[in-house]
N, C-alpha and C positions, 0 to 999 in steps of 0.2 A: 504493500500500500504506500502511497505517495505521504510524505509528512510534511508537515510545515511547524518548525517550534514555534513556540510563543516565547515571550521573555517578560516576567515579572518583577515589580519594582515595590522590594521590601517597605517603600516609606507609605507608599502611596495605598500598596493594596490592588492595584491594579494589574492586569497581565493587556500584550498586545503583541499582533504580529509585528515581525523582524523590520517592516518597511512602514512603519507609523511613525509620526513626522514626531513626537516626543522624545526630548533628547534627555535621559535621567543620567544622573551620575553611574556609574560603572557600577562602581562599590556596591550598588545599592542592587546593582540588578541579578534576578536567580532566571535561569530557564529551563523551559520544562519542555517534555517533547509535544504534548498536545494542550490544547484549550481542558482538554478533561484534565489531566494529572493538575495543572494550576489551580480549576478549582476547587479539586481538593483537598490543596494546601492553602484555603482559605481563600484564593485573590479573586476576583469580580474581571469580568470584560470593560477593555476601555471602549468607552463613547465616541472616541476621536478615530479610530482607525476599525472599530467595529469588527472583532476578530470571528465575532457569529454569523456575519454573511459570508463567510465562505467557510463551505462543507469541509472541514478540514479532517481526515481520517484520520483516527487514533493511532497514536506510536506507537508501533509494537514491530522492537528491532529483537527480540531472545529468539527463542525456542522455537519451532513448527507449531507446539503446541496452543502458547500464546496467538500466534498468529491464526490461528485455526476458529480458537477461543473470541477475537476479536472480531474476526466475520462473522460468525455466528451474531456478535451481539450488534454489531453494526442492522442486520437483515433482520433482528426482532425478537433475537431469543428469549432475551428479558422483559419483552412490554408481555408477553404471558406468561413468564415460566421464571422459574425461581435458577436462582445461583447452583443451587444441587443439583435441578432439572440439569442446564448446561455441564455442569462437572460429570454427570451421570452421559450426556452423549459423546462426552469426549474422553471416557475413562478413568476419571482421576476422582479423587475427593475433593469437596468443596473447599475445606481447606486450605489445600496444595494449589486449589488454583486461584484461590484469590491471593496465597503468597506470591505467585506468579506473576500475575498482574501486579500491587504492587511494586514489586521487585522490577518489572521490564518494561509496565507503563506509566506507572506511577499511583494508579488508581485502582478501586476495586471495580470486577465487573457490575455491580452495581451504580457503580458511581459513573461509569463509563457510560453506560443505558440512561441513567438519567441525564446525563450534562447531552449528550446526539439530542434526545425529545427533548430538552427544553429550548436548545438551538435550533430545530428545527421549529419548533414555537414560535420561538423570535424573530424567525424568519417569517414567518404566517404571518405574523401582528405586521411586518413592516409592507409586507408585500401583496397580500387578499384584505379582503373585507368581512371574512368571515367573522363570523361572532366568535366569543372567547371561549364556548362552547362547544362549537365544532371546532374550531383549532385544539381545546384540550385531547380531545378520540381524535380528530388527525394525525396528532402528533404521540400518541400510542401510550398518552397516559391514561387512566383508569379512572378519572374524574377530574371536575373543575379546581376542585381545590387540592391535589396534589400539581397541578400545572401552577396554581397561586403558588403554592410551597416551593415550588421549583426553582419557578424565575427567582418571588423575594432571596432565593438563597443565593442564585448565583447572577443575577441581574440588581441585585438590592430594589426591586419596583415590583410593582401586581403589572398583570398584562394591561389593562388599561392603560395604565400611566405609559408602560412602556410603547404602546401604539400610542401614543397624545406623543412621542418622541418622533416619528416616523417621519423621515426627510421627502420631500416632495417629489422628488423620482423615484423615490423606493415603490409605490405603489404600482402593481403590473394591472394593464389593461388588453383583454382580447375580445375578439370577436365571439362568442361560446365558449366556455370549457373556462376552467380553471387555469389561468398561466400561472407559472415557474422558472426560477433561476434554477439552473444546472451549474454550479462552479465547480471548475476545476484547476489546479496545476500544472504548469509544464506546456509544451507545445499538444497540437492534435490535429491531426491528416484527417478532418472533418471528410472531404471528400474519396478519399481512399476507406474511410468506415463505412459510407452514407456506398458505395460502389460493390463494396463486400457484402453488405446486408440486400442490397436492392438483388444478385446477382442470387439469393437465397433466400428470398424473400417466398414464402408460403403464401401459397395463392389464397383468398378469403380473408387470411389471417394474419396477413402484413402487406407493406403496400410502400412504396417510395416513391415519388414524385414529388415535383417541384422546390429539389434539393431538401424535403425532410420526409422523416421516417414514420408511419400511422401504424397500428398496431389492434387488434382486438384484446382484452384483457377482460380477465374473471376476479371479483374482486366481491370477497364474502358471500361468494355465491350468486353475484347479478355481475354479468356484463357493461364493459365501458369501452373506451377507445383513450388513446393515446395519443399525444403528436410532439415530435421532437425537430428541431429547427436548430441552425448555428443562429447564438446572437452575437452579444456584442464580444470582442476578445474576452477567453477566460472564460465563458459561458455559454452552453448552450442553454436552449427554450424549450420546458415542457408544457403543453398544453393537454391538462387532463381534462375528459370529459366521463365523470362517473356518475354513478347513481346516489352516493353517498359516498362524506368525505372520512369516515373511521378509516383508519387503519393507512393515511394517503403516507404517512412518511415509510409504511414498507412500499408501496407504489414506487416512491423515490428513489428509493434503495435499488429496486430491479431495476428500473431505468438504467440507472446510474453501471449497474452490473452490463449491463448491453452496452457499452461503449468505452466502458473499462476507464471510468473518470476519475477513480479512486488509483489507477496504478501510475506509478510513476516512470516512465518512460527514458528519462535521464538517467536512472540505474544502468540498465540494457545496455544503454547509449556508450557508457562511461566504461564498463567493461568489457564491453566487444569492440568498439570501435574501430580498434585496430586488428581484428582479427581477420587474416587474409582471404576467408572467405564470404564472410557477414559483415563485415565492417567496412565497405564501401556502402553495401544497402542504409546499414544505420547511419551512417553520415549522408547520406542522401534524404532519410527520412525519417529522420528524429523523432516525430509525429507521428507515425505508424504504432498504432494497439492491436494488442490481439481482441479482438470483439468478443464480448462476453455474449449471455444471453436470457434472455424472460423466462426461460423456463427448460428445467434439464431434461425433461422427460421427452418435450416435444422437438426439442435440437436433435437428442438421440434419433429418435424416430425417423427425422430426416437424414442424419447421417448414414443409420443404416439403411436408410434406401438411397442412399447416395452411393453404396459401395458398387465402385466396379460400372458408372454411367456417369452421363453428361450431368454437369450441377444444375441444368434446366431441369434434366428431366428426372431430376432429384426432389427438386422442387415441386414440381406437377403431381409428383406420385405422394407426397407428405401433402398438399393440396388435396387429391385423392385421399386421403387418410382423414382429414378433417369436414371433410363432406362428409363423407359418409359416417364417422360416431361424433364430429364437435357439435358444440349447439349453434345455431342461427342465432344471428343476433342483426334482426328489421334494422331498415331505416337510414344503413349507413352506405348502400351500394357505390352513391357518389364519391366515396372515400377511397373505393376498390376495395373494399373489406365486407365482411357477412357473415363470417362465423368464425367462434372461440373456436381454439385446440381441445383435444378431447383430453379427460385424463387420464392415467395411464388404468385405474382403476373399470372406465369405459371400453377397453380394446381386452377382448373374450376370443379363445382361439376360433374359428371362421368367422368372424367380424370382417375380416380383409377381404376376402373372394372378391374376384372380379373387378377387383378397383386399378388392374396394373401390375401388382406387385408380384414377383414370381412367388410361387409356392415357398423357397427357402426364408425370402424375404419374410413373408407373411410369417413364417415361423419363428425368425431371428425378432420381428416388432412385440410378435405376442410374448415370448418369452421375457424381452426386456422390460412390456407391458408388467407382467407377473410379480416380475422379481421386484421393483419399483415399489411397486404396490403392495407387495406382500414383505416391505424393509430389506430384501437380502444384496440391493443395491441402493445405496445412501447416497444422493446427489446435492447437498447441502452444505459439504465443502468441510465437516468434519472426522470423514474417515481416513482422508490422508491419498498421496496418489498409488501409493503402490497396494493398498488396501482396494482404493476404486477402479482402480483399474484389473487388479485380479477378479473382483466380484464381476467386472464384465467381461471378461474374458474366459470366464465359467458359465456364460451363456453360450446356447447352441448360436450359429451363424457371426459371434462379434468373435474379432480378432484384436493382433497388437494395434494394426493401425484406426480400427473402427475407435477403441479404449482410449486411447491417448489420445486423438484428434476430439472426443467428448470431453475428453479433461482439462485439456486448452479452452476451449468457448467456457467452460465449468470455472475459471482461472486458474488452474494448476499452472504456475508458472516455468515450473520444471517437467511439466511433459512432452514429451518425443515421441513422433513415429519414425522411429529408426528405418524402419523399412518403406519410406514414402521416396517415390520416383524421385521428385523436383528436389527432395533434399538432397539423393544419391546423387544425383546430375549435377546439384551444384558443387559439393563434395569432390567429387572425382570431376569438377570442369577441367582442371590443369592435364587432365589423362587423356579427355575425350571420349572416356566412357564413365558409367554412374561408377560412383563407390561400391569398395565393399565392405564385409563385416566389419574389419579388421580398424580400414579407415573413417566407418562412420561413427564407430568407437571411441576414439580419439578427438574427432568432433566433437563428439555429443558433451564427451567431460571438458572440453575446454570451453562449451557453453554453458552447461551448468552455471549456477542453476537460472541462467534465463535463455533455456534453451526452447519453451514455445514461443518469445518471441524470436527468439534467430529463424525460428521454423514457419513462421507468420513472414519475415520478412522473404524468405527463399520463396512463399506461395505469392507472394506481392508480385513478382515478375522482374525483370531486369532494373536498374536503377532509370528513375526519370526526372523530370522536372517536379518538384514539389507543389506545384501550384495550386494544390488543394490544402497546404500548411495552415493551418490555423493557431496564432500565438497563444497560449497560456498567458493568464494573467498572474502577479506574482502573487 
């Protein structure tokens, strides 16, 4: 995950990103790696540089475990489920992991869950019109007055007061739908994502035109639509259109997961740059993500009908698959869209016939269907890659390359398909013919560990003009 410290200023109380025009004494200043660990060493966000407008993802440089631990709680584990709950899906005691945390974030996972929803709070009050009511269950607290408690702790104000603060272009205005700030870090090859996604875009149930992305989405059970747009640098534009707003800041979250605005890209950058066979791509395209995605179950589904055909007609046939078991969802045809994905729990062995997909297929979907559904594949980002990748690889019809290429969109940022053509070929380009075992061996560990994006960039294509680069804001 992408970090941006804060730096807090013992006299004042205050904490602020690195590039706030407040100049304090040295002496005086402590820093912390996220906006969470500061507030729970007491300090409040400053007014001046506003460290809560931008989505700034929790610090977490220790352990796999931590790291694992923080996605989890970034995507919602704690607006339901208790600290045990989490320590119970990632193996450990409750204890051991909020020593953890602690120790390599600075905060407990609770403290972490709180400080994301009240920020995301803060963001609501400065940016909708929503009542302080729906921003409380938007923002995935459990009532009004734990959102009071929230703020007065780490905002020193009730949300009134702090919307009576709201600067005069804070507020977003759109045509329908709920708008949104998307911030992020770092550079982003907007149009090299918006070209990846349109090229695999599911027919019904995603859609790209006019440079942004629309989407069908299930959300507590009612259907809504999505729309994502570049805005201004440092941001893109979410425009949601739902049924009701509980639960929008996991809405957020997934978003945010399909365009991969939480990673940070100048890691990658910084360590392969030079590497003789990925490091003219990353210097060419510093802004290049691996595209995350909405949902694992329905990425899988198209992957494995992707095996071994055209990415259209990869497409077509995961299209085909939501015909026939997603739900319709009226009224949106002019969008290109019409029906949710189905869930995995929906796809029952002959469900498939006749929609395209060969016999094996239909066998290799139901099965992944099953397992899915029935826990023995965990797509949630806490079983680890070498766990999620054998549990799919323990299904009939998925292989190495199907496992890993699901774990890459999943964000496994160390997954490889060792045995993918375009990587052989770039590997063994100096020979003239792909690599072999021996050679993509030696690749793979000198990518480690950001080896899906060296693999994201070989599928990119030769080095081009960047002219879909879009700056990060700092």
């Amino acid at each position: 995950m992408a970090v941006t410290p804060v730096t807090a200023v013992a006299t004042t109380g205050i904490y602020c990103r690195p590039d706030c025009s407040a100049r304090p004494d040295p002496r005086n200043v402590r820093s912390f790696a996220d906006p969470a660990a500061a507030e729970a060493a007491g300090y409040r966000a400053c007014l001046r540089c506003r460290p809560y407008r931008r989505a700034v993802p929790v610090g977490a440089t220790g352990p796999d475990l931590v790291c694992r631990a923080v996605h989890l709680v970034v995507g919602g584990a704690l607006d339901g489920g208790t600290e045990t709950d989490l320590a119970a899906r990632l193996g450990v005691s409750p204890r051991h992991l909020r020593r953890l945390f602690v120790e390599h974030v600075g905060a407990t996972p609770d403290q972490v869950a709180r400080s994301r929803r009240a920020h995301f709070a803060r963001r609501l009050l400065d940016d909708t019109d929503l009542t302080v009511t729906e921003i409380a269950f938007a923002s995935g607290f459990g009532s009004v007055r734990q959102l009071n408690r929230a703020c007065i702790e780490i905002f020193r104000a009730a949300p009134l007061a702090l919307r009576a603060r709201r600067r005069r272009d804070d507020r977003l205005v759109a045509d329908g739908g709920l708008p949104l700030r998307l911030p992020y870090e770092g550079p982003l090859d907007w149009d090299g994502m918006l070209a990846f996604l349109a090229a695999r875009a599911i027919p019904g149930v995603e859609s790209v035109r006019g440079g942004a992305y629309r989407r069908t989405v299930v959300v507590g059970g009612d259907p809504g639509v999505i729309e994502v747009s570049a805005g201004p640098p440092g941001e893109l534009r979410l425009v949601a259109h739902l049924p009701h707003w509980e639960g929008l800041i996991h809405v957020v979250a997934r978003v945010r997961r399909i365009f991969a605005l939480d990673a940070d890209p100048s890691e990658a950058v910084g360590a392969l740059g030079d590497d003789p066979v990925v490091g003219p791509l990353f210097r060419a395209r510093p802004g290049l993500r691996v595209p995350g995605c909405w949902d694992g179950f329905e990425t899988g589904v198209r992957i494995i009908a992707g095996q071994q055909v055209a990415v259209a007609t990869a497409s077509r046939m995961a299209g085909a698959v939501a015909a026939r078991l997603g739900r319709p969802v009226p009224g949106i045809d002019p969008l290109g869209l019409g029906t949710a994905f189905p869930a995995a729990a929906d796809v029952v062995p002959g469900s498939l016939a006749g929609i395209g997909l060969t016999p094996a297929r239909q066998q290799a979907v139901a099965h992944f269907a099953a397992a899915v559904a029935g826990g023995q594949v965990v797509l949630d980002g806490s079983t680890g890659l070498e766990r999620l990748t054998a549990s799919l690889e323990a299904l009939p019809g998925i292989g190495p390359w199907t496992a890993q290429a699901l774990a890459m969109r999943l964000g496994e940022r160390d997954a490889f398909p060792a045995g993918d053509l375009a990587v052989r070929r770039a590997v063994g380009a100096g020979t003239g013919r792909p690599a072999g075992a021996a050679a993509i061996r030696r690749a793979a560990a000198g990518w480690s560990p950001h080896r899906a994006a060296a693999t994201f960039q070989v599928w990119a294509g030769p080095v081009r003009a960047a002219a879909g680069a879009v700056p990060g804001g700092r």
